[in-house]
Residue frames as qw, qx, qy, qz and C-alpha x, y, z in Angstrom:
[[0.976, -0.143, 0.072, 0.146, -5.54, 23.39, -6.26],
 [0.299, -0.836, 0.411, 0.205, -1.99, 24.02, -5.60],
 [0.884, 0.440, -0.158, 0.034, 0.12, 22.44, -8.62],
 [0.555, -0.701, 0.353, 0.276, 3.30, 20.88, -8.04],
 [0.260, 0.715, -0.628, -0.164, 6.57, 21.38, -9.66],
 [0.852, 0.275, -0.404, -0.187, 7.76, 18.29, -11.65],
 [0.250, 0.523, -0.696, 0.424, 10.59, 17.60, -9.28],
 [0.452, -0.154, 0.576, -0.663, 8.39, 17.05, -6.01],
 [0.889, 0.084, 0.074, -0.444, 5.96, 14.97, -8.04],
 [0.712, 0.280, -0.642, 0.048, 8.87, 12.70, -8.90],
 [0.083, -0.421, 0.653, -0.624, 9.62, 12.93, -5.66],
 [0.714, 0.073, 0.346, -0.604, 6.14, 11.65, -4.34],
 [0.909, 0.162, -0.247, -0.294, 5.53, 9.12, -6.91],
 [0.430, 0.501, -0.718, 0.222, 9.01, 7.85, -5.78],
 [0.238, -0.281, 0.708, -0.603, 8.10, 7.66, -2.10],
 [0.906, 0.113, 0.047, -0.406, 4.28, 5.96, -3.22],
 [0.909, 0.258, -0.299, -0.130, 6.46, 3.27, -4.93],
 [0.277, 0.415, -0.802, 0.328, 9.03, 2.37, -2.80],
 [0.563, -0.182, 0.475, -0.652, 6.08, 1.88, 0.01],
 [0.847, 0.247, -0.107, -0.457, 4.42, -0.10, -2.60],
 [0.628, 0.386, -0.673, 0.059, 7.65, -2.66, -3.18],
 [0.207, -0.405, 0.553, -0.698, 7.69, -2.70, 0.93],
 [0.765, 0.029, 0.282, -0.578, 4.17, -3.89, 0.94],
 [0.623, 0.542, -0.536, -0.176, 5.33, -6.18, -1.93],
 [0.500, 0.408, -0.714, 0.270, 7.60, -7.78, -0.10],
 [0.345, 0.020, 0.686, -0.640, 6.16, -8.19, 3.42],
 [0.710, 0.143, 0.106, -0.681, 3.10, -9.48, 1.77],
 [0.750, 0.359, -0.480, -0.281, 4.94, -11.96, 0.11],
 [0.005, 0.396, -0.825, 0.404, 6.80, -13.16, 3.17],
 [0.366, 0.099, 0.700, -0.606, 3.58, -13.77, 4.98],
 [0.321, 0.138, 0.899, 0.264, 2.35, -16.08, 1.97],
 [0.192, 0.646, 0.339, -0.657, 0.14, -13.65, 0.63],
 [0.512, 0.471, 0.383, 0.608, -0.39, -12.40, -3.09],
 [0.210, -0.566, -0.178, 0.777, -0.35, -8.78, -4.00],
 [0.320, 0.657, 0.462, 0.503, -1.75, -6.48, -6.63],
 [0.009, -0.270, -0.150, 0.951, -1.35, -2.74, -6.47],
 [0.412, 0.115, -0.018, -0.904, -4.69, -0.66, -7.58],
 [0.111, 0.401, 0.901, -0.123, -7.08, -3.67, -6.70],
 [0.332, -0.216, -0.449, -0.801, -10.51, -2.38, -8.84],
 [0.225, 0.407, 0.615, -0.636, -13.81, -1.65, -6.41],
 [0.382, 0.441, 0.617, 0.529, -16.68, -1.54, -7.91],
 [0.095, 0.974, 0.200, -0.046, -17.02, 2.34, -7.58],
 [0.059, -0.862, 0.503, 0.023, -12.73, 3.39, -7.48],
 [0.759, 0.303, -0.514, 0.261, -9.48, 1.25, -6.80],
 [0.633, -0.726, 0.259, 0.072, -7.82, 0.50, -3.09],
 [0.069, 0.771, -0.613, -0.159, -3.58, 1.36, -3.65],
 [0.360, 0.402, -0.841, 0.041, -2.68, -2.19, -2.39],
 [0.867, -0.247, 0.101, -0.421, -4.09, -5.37, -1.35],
 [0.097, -0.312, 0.941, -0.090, -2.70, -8.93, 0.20],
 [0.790, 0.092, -0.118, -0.595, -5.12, -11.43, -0.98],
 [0.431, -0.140, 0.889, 0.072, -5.39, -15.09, -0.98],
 [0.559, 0.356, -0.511, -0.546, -6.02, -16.84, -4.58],
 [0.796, 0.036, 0.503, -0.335, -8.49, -19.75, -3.42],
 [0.099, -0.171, 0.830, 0.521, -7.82, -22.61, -6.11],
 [0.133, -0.512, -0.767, -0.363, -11.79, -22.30, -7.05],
 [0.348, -0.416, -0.066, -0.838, -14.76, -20.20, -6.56],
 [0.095, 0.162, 0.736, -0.651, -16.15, -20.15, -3.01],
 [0.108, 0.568, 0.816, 0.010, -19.91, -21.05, -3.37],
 [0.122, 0.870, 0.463, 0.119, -22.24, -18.22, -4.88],
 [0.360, -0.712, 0.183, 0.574, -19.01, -15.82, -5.44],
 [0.723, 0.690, 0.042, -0.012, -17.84, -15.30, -8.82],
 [0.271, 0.784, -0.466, 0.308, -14.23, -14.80, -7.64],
 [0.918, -0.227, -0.309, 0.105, -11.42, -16.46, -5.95],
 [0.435, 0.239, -0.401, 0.770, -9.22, -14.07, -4.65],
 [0.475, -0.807, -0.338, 0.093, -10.50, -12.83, -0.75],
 [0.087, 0.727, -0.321, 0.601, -8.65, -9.52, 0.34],
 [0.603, -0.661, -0.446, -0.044, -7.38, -9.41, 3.47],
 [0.317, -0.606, -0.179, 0.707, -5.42, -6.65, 4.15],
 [0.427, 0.698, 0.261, 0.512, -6.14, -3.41, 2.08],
 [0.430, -0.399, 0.033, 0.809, -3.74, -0.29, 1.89],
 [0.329, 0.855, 0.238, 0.322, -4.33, 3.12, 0.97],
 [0.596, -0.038, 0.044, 0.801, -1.00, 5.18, 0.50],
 [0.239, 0.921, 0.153, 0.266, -0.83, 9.01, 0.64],
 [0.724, 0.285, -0.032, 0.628, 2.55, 10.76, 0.12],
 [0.160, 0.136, -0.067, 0.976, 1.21, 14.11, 1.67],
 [0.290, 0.234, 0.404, -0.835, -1.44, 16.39, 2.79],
 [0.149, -0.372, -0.629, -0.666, -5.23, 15.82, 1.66],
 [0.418, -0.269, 0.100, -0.862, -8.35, 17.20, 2.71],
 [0.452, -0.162, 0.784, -0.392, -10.63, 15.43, 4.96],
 [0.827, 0.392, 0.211, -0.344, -13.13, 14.29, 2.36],
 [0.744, 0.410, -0.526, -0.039, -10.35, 12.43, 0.48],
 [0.393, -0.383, 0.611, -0.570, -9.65, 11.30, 3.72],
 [0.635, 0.168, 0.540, -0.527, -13.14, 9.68, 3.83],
 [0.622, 0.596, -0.366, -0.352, -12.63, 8.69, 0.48],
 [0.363, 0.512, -0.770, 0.113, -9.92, 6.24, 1.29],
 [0.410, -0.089, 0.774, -0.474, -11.99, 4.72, 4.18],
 [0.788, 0.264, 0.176, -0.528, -15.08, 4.11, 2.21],
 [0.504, 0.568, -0.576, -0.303, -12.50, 2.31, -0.32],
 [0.246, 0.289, -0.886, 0.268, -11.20, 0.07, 1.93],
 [0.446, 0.138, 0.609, -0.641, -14.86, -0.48, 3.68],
 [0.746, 0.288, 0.247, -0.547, -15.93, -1.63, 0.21],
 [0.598, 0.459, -0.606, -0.256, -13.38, -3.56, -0.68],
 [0.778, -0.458, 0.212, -0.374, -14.16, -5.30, 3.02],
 [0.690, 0.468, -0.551, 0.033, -11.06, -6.46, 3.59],
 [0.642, -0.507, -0.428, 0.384, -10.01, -8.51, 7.52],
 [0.335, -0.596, -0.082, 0.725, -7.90, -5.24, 7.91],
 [0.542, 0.597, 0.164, 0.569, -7.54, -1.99, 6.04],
 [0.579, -0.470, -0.087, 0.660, -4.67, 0.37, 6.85],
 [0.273, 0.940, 0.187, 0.080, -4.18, 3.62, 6.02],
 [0.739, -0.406, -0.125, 0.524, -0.69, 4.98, 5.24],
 [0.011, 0.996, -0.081, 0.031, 0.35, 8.64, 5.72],
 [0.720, 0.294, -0.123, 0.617, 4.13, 9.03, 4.29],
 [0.540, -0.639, -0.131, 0.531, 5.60, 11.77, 6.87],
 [0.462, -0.243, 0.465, 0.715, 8.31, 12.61, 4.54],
 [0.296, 0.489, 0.697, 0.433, 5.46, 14.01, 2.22],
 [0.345, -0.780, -0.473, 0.220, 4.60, 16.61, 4.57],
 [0.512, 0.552, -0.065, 0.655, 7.75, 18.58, 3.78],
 [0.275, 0.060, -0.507, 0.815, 8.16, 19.24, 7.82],
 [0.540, -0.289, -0.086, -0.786, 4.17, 20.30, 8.31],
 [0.150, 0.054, -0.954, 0.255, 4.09, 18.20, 11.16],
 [0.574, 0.104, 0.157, -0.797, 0.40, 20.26, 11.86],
 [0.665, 0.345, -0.398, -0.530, -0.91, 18.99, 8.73],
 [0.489, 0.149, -0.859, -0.016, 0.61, 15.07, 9.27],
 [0.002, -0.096, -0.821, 0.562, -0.72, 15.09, 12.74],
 [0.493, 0.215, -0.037, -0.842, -4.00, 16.80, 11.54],
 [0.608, 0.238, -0.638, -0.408, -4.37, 13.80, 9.01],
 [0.321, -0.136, -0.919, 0.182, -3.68, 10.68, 11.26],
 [0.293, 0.187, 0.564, -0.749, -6.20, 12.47, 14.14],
 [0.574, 0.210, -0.233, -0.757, -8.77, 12.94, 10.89],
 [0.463, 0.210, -0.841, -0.186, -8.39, 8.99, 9.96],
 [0.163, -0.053, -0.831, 0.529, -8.81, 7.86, 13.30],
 [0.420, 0.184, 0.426, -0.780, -11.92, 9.59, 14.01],
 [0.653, 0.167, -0.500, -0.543, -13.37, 8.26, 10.52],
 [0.564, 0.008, -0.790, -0.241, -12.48, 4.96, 11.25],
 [0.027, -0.159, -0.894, 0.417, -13.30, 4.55, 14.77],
 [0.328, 0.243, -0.132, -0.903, -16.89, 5.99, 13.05],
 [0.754, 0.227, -0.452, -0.418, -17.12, 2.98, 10.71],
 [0.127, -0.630, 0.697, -0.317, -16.20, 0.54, 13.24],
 [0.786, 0.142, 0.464, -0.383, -19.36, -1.72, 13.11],
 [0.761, 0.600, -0.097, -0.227, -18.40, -1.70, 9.10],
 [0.891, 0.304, -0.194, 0.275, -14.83, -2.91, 9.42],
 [0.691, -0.540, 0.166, 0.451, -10.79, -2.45, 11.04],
 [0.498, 0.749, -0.084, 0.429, -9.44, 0.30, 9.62],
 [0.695, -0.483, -0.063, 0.529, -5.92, 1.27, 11.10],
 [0.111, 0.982, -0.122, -0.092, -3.52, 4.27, 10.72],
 [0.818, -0.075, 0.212, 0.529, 0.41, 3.39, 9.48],
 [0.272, 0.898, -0.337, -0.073, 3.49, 5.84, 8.65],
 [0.688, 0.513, -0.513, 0.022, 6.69, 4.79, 7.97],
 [0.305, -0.454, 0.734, -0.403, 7.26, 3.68, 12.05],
 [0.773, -0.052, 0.571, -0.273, 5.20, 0.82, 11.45],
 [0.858, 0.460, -0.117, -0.198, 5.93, 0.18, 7.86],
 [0.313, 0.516, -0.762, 0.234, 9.78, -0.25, 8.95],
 [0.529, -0.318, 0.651, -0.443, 8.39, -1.96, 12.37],
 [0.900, 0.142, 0.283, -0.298, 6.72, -4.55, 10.23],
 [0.594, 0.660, -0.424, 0.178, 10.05, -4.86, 7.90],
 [0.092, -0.675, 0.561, -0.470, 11.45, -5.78, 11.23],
 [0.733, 0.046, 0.610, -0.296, 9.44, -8.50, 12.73],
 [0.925, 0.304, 0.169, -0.149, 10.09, -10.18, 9.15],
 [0.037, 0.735, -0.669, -0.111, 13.72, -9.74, 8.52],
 [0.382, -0.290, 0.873, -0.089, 14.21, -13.43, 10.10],
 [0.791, 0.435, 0.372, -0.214, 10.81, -15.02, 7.23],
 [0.368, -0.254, 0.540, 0.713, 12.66, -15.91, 4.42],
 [0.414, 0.401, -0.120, -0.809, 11.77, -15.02, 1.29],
 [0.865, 0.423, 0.256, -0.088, 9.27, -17.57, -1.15],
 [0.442, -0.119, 0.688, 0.563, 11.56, -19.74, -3.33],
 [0.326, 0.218, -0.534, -0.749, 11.21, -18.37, -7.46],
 [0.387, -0.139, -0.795, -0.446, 7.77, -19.92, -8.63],
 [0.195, -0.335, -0.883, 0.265, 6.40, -20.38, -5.28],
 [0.086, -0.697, -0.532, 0.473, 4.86, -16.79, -5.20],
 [0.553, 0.498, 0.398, 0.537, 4.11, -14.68, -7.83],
 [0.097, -0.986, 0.094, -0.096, 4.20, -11.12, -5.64],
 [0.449, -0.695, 0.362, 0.429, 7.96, -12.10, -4.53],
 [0.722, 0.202, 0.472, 0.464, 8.65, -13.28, -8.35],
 [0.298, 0.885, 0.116, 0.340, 7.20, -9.45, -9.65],
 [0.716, -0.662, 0.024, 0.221, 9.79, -8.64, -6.60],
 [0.569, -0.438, 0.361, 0.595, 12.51, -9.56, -7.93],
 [0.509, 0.631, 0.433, 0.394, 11.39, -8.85, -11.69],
 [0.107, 0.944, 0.133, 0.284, 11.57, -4.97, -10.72],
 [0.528, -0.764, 0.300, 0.217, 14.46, -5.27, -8.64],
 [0.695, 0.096, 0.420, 0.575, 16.38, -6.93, -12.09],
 [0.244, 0.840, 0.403, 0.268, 14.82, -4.37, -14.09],
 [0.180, -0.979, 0.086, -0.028, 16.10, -1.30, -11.94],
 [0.708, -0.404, 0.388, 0.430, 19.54, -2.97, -11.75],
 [0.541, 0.406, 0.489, 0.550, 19.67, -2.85, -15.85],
 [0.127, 0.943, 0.257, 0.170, 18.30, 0.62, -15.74],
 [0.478, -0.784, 0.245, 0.312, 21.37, 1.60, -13.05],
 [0.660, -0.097, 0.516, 0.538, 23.84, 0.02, -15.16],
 [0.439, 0.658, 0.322, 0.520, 22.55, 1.55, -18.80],
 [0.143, -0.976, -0.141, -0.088, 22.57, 4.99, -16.83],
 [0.573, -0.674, 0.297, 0.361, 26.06, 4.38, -15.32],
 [0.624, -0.054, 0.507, 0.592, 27.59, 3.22, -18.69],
 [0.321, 0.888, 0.196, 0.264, 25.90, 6.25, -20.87],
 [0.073, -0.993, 0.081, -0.050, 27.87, 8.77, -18.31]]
C-alpha cells in the first residue's frame, strides 16, 4: 500500500470535507436532514439525506428513512473497494445512492478516474434489481449547486443540517481570525 505524505492527506481530507459541507447544504435546501458516516449494520455510508418521521413507522424501530446515500472518494481505489461502496449504499437501501469520484484526487491520472467511474457503472448497472446507484464528480456536484442557488436557505431552527451549516461556517471564521491575529 502506497503511503501518503502528510501534506496530500491534508489535502484529501480537505477535498472529502468540503464535498461533505456541499452535500450539507444542498440537502438542507431540499428539506432534508443530513448526517455524515450514517452506521450500516456491517460499515458506515459517507453521507445520507434522510427524513426524521415524527414517530416510528409500524414494525420499524426507527424514524429516520434514507433517501439519498453518498459515498465520497478523493482518489484512486481498487475495484473491490469499489464494490465495497455499492454494497454500502445497497444496504443502507436508500431511493438513490450516488457515488462520488473527486477528479482533483487523481492528481491528473485521468486513466485511473475514467477507469473508476467505467468500474462503478458496471457494478451498479449489476445490482440494478437491488437499487439506483448513480456515478457523480464535481460536474454534477457544482450542477446540483446550480439548480439550487435560487432555494433559499431554511430559516435558524427550522433545520438542523443548515443550523450544523452555519455552526462550522462560524467556527472556521473564528479559526481564520485567531490564525490571522497570531501572525
Amino acid at each position: 500500500m502506497v503511503k501518503l505524505n502528510e501534506e496530500r492527506k491534508s489535502l484529501l481530507s480537505s477535498m472529502k470535507g468540503m464535498t461533505f459541507v456541499k452535500l450539507m447544504v444542498s440537502g438542507a435546501k431540499l428539506g432534508f436532514e443530513t448526517e455524515k458516516e450514517w452506521k450500516t449494520k456491517t460499515g458506515r455510508v459517507d453521507y445520507v439525506w434522510f427524513l426524521d418521521l415524527p414517530f416510528n413507522l409500524s414494525q420499524r424501530k426507527f424514524k429516520r428513512i434514507p433517501i439519498v446515500g453518498f459515498e465520497v472518494e478523493t482518489g484512486f481505489r481498487t475495484r473491490k473497494h469499489l464494490k465495497g461502496n455499492i454494497l454500502n449504499l445497497l444496504e443502507l437501501s436508500p431511493a438513490i445512492g450516488i457515488v462520488v469520484l473527486l477528479e482533483k484526487g487523481f492528481k491528473g491520472r485521468k486513466d485511473q478516474f475514467k477507469g473508476c467511474i467505467k468500474a462503478v457503472k458496471t457494478y451498479a448497472e449489476r445490482f440494478e434489481a437491488l437499487g439506483d446507484i448513480l456515478v457523480w464528480s464535481e460536474t454534477e456536484l457544482e450542477e446540483l449547486k446550480e439548480k439550487l442557488k435560487d432555494i433559499p436557505e431554511p430559516k435558524e431552527g427550522v433545520n438542523r443540517s443548515m443550523d450544523e451549516v452555519r455552526r462550522i461556517f462560524v467556527d472556521y471564521k473564528k479559526e481564520q481570525s485567531a490564525s490571522t491575529q497570531k501572525t
